[in-house]
PDB file with one MODEL, atoms N, CA, C and O in Angstrom:
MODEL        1
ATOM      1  N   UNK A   1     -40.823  36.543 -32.770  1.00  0.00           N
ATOM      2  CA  UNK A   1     -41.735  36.895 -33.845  1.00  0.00           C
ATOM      3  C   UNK A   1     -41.483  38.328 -34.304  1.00  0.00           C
ATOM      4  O   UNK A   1     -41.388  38.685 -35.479  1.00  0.00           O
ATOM      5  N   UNK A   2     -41.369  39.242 -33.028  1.00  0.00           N
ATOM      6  CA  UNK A   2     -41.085  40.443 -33.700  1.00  0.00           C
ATOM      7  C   UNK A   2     -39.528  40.769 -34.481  1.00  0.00           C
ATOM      8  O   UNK A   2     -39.502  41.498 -35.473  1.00  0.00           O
ATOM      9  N   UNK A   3     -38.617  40.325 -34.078  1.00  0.00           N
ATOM     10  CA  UNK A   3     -37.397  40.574 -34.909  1.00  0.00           C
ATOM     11  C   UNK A   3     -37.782  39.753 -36.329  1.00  0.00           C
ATOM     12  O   UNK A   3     -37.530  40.439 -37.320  1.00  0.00           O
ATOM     13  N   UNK A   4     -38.360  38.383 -36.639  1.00  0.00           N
ATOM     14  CA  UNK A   4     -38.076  38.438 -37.955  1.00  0.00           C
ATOM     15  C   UNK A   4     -39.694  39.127 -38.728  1.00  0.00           C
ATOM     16  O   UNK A   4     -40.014  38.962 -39.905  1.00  0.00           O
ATOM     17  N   UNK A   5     -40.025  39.439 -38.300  1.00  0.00           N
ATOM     18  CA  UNK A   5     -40.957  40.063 -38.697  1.00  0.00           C
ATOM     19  C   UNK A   5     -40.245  41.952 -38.898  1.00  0.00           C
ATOM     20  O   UNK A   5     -40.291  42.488 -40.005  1.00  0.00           O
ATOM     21  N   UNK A   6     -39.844  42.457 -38.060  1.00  0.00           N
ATOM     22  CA  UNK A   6     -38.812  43.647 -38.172  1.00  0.00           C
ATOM     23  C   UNK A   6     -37.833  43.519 -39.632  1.00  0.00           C
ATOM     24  O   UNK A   6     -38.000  44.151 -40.675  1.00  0.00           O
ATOM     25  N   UNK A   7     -36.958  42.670 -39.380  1.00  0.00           N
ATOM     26  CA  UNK A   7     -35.657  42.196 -40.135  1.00  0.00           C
ATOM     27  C   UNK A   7     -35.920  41.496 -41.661  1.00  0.00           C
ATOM     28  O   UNK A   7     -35.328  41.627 -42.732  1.00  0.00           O
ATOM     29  N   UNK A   8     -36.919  40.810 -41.306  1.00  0.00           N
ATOM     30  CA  UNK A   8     -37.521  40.221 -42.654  1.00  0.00           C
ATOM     31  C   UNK A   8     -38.406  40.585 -43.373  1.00  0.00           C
ATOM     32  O   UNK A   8     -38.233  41.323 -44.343  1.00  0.00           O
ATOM     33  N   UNK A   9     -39.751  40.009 -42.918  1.00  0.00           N
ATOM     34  CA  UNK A   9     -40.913  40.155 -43.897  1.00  0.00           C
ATOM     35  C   UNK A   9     -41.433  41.554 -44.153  1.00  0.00           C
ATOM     36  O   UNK A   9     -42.223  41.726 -45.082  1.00  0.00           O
ATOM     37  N   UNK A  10     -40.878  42.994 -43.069  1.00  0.00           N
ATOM     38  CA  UNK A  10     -41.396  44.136 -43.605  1.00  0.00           C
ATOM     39  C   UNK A  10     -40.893  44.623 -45.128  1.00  0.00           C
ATOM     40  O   UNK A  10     -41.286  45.492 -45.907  1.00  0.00           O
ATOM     41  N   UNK A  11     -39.769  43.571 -45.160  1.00  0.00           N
ATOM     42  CA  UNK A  11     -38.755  44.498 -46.126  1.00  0.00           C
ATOM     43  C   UNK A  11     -38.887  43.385 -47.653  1.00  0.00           C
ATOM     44  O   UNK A  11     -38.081  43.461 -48.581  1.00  0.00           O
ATOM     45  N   UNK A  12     -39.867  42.573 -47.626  1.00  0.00           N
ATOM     46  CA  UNK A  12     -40.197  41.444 -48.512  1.00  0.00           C
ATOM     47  C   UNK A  12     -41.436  41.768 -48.999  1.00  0.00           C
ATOM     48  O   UNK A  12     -42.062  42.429 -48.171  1.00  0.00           O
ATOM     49  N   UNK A  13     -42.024  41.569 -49.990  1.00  0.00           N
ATOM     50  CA  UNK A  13     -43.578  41.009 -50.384  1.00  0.00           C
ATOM     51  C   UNK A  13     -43.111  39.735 -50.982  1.00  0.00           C
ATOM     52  O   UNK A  13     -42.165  39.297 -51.636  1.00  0.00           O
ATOM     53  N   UNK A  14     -44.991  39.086 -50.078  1.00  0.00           N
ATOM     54  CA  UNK A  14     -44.144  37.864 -50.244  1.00  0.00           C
ATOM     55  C   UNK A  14     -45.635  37.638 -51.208  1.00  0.00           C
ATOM     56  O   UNK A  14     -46.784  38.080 -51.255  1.00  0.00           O
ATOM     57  N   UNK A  15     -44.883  36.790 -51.809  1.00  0.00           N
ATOM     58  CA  UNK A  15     -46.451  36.613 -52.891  1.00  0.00           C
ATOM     59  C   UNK A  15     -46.902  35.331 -53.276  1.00  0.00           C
ATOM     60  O   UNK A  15     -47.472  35.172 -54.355  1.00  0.00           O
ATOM     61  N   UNK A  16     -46.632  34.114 -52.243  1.00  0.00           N
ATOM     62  CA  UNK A  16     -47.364  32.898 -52.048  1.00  0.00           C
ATOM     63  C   UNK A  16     -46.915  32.185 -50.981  1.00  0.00           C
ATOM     64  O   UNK A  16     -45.921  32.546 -50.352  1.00  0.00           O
ATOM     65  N   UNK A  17     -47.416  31.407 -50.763  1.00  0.00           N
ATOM     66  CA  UNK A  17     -47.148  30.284 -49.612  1.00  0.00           C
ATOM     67  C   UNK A  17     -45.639  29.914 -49.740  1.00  0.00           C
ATOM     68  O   UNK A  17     -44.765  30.311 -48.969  1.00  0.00           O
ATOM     69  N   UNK A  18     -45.412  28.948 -51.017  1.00  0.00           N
ATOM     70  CA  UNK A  18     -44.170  28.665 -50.783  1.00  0.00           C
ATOM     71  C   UNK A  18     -42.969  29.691 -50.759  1.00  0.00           C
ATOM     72  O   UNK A  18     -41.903  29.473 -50.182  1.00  0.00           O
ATOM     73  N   UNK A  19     -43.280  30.843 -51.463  1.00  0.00           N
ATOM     74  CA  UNK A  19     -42.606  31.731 -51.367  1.00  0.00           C
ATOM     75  C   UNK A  19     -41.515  32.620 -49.643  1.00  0.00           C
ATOM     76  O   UNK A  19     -40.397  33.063 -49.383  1.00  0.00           O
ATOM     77  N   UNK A  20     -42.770  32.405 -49.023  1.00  0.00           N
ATOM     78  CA  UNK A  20     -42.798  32.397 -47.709  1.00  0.00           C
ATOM     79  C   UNK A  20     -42.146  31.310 -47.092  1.00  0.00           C
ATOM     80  O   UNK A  20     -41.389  31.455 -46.132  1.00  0.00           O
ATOM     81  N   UNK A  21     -42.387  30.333 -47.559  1.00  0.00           N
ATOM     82  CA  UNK A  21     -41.378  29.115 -47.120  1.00  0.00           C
ATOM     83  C   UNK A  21     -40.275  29.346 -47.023  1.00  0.00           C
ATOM     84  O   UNK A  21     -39.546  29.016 -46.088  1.00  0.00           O
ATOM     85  N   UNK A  22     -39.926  30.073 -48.173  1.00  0.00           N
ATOM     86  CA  UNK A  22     -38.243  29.739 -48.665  1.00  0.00           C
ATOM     87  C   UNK A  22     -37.847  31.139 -47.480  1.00  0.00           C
ATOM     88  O   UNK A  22     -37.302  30.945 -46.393  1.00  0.00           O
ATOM     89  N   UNK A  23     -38.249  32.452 -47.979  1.00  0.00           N
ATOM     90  CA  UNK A  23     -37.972  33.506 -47.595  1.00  0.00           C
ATOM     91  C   UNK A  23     -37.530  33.100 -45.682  1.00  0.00           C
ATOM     92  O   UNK A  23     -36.558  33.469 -45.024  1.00  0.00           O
ATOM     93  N   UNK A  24     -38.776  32.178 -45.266  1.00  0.00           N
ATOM     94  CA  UNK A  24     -38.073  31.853 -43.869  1.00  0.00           C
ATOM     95  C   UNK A  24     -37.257  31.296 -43.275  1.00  0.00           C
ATOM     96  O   UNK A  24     -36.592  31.473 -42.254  1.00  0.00           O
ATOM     97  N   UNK A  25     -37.425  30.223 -44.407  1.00  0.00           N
ATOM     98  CA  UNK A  25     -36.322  29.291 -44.230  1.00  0.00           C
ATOM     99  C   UNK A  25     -34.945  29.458 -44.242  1.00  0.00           C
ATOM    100  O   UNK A  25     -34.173  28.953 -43.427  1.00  0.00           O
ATOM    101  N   UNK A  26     -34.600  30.281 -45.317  1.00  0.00           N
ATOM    102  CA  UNK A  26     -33.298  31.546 -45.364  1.00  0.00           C
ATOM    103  C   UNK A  26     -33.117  32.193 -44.335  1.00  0.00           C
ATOM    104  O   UNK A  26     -32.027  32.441 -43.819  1.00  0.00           O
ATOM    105  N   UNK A  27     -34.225  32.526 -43.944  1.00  0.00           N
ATOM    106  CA  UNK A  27     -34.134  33.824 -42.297  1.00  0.00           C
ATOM    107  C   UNK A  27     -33.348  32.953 -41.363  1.00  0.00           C
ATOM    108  O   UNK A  27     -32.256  33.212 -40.857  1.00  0.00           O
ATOM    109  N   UNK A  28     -34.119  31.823 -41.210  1.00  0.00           N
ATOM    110  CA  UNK A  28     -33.830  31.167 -39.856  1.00  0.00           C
ATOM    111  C   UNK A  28     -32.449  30.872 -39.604  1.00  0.00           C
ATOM    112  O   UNK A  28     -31.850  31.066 -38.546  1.00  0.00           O
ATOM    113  N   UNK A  29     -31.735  30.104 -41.286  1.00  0.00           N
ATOM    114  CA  UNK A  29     -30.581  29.427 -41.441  1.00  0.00           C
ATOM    115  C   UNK A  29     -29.813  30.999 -40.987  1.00  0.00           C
ATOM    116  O   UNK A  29     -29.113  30.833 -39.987  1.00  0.00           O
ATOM    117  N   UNK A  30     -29.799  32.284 -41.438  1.00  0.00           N
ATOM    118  CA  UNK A  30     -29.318  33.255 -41.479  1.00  0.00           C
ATOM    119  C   UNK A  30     -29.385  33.543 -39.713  1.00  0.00           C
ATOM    120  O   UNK A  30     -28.382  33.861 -39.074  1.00  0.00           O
ATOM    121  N   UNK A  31     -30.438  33.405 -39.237  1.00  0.00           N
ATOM    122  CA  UNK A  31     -30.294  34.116 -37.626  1.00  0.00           C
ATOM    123  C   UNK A  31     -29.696  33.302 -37.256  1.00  0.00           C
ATOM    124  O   UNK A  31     -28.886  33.788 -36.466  1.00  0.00           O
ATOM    125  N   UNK A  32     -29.576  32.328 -37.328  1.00  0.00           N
ATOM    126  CA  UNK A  32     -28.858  30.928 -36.280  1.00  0.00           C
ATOM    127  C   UNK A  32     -27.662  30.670 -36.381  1.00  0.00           C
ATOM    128  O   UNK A  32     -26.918  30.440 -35.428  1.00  0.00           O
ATOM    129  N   UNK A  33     -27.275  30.681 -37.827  1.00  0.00           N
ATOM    130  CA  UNK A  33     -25.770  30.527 -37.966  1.00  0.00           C
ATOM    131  C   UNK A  33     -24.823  31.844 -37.862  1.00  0.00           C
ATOM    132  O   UNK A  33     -23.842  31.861 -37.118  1.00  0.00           O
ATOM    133  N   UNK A  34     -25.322  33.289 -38.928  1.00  0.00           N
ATOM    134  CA  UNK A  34     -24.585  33.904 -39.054  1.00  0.00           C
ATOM    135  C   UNK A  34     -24.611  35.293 -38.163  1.00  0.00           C
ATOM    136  O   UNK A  34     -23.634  35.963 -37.830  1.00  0.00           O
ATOM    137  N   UNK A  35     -26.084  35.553 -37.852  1.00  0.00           N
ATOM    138  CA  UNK A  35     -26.425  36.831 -37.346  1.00  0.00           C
ATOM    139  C   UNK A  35     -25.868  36.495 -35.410  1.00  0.00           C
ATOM    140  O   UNK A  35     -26.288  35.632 -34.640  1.00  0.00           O
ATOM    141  N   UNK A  36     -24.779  37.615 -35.175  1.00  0.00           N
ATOM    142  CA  UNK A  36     -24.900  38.288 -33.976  1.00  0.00           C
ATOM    143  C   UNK A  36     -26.067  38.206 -32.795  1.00  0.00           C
ATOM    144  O   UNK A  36     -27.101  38.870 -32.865  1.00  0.00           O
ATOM    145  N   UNK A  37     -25.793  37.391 -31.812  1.00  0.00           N
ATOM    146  CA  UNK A  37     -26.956  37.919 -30.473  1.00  0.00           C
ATOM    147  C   UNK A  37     -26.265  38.550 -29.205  1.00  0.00           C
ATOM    148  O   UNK A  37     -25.108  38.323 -28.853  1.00  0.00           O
ATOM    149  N   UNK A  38     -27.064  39.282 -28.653  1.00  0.00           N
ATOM    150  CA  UNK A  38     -26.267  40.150 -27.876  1.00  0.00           C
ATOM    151  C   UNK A  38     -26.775  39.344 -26.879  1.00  0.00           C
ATOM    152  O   UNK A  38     -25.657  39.158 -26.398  1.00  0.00           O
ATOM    153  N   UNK A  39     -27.512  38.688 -26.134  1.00  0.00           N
ATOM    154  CA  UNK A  39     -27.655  38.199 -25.422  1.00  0.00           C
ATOM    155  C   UNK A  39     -26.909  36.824 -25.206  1.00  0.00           C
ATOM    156  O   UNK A  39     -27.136  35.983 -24.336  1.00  0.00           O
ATOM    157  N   UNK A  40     -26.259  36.807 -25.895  1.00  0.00           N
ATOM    158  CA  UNK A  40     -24.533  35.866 -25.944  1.00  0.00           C
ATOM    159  C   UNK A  40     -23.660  36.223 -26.223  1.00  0.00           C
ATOM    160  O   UNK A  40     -22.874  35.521 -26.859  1.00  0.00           O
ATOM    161  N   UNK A  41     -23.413  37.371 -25.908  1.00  0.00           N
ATOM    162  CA  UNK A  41     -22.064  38.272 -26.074  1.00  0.00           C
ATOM    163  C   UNK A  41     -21.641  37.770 -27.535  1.00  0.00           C
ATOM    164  O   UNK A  41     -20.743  36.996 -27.866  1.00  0.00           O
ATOM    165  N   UNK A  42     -22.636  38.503 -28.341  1.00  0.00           N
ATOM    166  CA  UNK A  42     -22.412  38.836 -29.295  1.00  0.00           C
ATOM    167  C   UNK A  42     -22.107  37.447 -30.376  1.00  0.00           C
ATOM    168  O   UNK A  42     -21.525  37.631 -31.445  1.00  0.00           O
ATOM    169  N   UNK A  43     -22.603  35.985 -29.921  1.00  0.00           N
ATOM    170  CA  UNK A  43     -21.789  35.100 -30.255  1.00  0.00           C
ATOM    171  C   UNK A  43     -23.106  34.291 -31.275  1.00  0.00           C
ATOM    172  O   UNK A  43     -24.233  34.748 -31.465  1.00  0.00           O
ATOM    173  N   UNK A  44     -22.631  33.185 -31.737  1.00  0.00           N
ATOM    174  CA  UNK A  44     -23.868  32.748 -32.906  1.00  0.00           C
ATOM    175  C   UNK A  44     -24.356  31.485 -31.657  1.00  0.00           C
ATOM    176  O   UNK A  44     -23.620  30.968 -30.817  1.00  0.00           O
ATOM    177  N   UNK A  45     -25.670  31.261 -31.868  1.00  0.00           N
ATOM    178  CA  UNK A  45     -26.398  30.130 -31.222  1.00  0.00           C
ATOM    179  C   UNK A  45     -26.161  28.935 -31.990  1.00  0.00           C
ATOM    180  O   UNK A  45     -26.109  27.979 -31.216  1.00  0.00           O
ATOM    181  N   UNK A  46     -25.979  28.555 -33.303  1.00  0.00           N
ATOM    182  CA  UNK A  46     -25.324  27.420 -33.732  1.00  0.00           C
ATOM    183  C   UNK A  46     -24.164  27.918 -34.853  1.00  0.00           C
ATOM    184  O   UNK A  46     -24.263  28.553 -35.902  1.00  0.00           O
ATOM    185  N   UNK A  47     -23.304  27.477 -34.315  1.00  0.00           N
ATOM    186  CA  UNK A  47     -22.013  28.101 -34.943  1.00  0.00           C
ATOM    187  C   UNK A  47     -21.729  27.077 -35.937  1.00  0.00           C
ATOM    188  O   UNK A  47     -21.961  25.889 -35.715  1.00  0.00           O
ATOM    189  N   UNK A  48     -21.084  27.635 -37.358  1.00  0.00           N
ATOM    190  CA  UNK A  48     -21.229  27.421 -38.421  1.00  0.00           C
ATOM    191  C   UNK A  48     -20.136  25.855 -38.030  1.00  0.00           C
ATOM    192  O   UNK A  48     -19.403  25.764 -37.044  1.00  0.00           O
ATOM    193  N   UNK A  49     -20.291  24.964 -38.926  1.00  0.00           N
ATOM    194  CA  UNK A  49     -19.604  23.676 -38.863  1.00  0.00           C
ATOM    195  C   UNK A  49     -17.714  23.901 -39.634  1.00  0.00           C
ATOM    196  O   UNK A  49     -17.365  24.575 -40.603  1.00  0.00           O
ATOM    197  N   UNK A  50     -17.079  23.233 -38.922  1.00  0.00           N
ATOM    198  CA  UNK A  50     -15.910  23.652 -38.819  1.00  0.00           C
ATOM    199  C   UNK A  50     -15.432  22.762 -40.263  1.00  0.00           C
ATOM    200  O   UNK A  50     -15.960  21.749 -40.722  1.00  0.00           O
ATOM    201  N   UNK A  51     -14.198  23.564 -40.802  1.00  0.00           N
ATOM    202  CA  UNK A  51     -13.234  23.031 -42.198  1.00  0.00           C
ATOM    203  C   UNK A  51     -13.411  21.380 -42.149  1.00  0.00           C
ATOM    204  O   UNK A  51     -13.321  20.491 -41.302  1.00  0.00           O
ATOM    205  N   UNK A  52     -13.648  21.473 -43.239  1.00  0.00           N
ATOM    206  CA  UNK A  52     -13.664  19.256 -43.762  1.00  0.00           C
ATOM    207  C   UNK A  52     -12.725  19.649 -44.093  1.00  0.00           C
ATOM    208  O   UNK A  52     -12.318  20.771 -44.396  1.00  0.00           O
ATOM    209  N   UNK A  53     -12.120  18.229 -44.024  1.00  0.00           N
ATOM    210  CA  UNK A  53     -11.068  17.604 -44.312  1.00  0.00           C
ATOM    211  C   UNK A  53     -11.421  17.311 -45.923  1.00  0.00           C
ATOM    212  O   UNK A  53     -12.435  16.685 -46.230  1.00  0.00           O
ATOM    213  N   UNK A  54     -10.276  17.940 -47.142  1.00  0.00           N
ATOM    214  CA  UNK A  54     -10.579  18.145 -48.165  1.00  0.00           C
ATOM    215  C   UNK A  54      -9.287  16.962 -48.920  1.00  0.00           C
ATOM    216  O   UNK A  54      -9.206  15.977 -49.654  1.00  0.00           O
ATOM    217  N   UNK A  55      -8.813  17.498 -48.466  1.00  0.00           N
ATOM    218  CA  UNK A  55      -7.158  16.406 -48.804  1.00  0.00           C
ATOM    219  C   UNK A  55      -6.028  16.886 -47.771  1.00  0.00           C
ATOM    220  O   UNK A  55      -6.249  17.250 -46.616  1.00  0.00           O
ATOM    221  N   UNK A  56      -4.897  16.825 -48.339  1.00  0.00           N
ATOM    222  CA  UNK A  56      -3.750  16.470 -47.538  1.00  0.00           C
ATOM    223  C   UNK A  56      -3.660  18.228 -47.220  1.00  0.00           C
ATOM    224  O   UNK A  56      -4.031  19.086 -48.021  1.00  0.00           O
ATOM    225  N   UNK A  57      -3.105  18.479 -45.927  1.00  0.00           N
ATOM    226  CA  UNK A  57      -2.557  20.279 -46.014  1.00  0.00           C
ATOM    227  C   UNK A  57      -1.483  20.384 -46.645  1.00  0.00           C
ATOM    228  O   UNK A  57      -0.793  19.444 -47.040  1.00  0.00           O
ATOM    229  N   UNK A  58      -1.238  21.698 -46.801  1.00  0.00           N
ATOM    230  CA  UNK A  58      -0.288  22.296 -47.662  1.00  0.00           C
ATOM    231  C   UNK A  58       0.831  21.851 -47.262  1.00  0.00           C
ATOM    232  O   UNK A  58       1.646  21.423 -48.080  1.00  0.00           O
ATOM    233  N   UNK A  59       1.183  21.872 -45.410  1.00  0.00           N
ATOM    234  CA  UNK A  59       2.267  21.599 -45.031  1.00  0.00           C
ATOM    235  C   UNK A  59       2.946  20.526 -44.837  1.00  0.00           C
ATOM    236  O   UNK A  59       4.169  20.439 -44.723  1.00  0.00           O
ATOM    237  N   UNK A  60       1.709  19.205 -44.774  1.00  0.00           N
ATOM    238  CA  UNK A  60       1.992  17.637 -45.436  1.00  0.00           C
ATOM    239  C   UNK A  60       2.618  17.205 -46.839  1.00  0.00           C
ATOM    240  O   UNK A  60       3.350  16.267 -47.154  1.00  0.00           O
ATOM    241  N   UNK A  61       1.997  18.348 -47.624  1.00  0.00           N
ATOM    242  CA  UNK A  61       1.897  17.928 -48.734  1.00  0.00           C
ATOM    243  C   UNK A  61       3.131  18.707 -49.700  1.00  0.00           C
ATOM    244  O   UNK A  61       3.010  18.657 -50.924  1.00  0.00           O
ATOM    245  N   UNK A  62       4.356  19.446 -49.061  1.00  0.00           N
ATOM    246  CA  UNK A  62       5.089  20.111 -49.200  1.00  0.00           C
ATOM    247  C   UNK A  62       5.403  21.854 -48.889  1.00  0.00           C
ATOM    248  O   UNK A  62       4.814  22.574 -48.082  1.00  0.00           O
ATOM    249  N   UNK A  63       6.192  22.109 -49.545  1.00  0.00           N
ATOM    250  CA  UNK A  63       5.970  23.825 -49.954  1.00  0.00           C
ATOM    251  C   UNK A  63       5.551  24.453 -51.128  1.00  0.00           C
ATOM    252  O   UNK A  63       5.998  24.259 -52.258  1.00  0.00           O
ATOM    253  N   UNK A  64       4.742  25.151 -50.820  1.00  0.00           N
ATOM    254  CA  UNK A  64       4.002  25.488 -51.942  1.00  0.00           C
ATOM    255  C   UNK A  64       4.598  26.707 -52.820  1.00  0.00           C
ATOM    256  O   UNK A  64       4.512  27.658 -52.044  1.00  0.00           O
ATOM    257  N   UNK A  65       5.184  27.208 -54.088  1.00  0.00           N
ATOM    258  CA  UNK A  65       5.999  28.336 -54.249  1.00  0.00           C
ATOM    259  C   UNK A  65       5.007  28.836 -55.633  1.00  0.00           C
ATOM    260  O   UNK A  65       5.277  29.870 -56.245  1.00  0.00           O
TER     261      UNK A  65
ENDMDL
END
């Protein structure tokens, strides 16, 4: 409570309910995926989801010049 309360809402006015929604909802996605914990050596608690498969790689799919 106290870090996003520190990190977030001091540095926000929040000026309705849903407003607050969103503003947390952002926080959370933001602490979990991208923000640093030191109490995991420095590492993310849900680490961001790895490259889709978009099409063929470059190196299947020739040389690229």
């Amino acid at each position: 409570m106290r870090t996003v309360r520190a990190e977030c809402l001091d540095w926000v006015l929040i000026r309705n309910d849903r407003h607050l929604d969103r503003i947390l909802t952002a926080y959370l996605a933001h602490y979990n995926t991208a923000r640093p914990h030191r109490g995991i050596n420095l590492d993310l608690p849900t680490p961001p989801a790895g490259p889709t498969k978009l099409g063929t790689p470059a190196s299947a799919a020739g040389r690229i010049e």
